[in-house]
N, C-alpha and C positions, 0 to 999 in steps of 0.2 A: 665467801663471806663468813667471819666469824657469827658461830649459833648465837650468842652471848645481839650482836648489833640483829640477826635476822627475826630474832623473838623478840624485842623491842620494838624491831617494825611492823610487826605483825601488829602487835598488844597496839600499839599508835592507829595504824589504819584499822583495826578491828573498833577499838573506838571511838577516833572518826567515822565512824560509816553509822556505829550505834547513833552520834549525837546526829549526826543527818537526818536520818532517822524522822528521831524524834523532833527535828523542827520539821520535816514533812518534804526534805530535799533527798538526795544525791552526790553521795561524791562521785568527782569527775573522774574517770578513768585517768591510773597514773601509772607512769613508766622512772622506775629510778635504774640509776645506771651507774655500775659499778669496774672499777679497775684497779687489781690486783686487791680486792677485798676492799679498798676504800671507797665509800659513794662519794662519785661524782659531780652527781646533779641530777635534777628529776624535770620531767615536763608533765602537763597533765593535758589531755586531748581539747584540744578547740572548740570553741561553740562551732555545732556541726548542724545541719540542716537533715532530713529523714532522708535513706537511701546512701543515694551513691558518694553524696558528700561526707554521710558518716563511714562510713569503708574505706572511702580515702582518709579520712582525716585519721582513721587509726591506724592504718597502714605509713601516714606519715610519721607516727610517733618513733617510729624505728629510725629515721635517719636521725633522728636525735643519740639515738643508741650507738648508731655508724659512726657519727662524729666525735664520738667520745671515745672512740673507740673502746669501748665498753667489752669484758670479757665475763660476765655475768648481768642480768637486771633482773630484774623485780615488778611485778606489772599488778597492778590492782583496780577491778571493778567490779559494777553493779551489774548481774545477769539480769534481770529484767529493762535496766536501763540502755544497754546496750541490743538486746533483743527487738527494743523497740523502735530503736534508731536507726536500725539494719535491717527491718522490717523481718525479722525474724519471729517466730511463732512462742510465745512464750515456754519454759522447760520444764517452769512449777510454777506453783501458785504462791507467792509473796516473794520479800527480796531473796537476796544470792549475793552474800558478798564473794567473791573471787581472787585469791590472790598465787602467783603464779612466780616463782624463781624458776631461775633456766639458764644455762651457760651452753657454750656450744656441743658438748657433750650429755647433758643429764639436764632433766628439766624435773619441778616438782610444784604440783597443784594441789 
């Protein structure tokens, strides 16, 4: 992915995540999906239920990845929102936005 489109997505979902925020939500965990540097297409995860329906539902978001055949994606969430859906133990105290590139060779958080 050219630096030039990956900092523009950043700068986008960093500030989505602010305006969430501030009206008192969550953005939905997103998966954008990339081939040969051009994106794709994105899905963002399911309204998912606590536990084993959220494990799966984000373990689903990859065949989205698969069918795109996608050789790079882009994956962004909420640490807390996620922690809690997975019945995980909180990491810190307030949000965590997270976002996450990764090709099959080289990954970067």
């Amino acid at each position: 992915m050219d630096e030039r489109v990956w900092r523009a997505m950043v700068t986008a979902i960093m500030e989505g995540h602010v305006e969430a925020l501030r009206l008192g939500m969550v953005m939905r965990p997103t998966l954008n999906a990339f081939v040969d540097g051009n994106l794709v297409g994105y899905i963002q995860l399911r309204p998912v239920y606590r536990g084993e329906d959220a494990h799966l539902g984000i373990a689903k978001m990859s065949d989205f990845a698969a069918a795109a055949r996608a050789d790079e994606i882009m994956v962004a969430w909420e640490t807390q929102d996620i922690a809690g859906a997975c019945d995980l133990p909180a990491r810190h105290a307030g949000s965590g936005l997270n976002i996450v590139w990764a090709t099959a060779d080289q990954q970067i958080l």
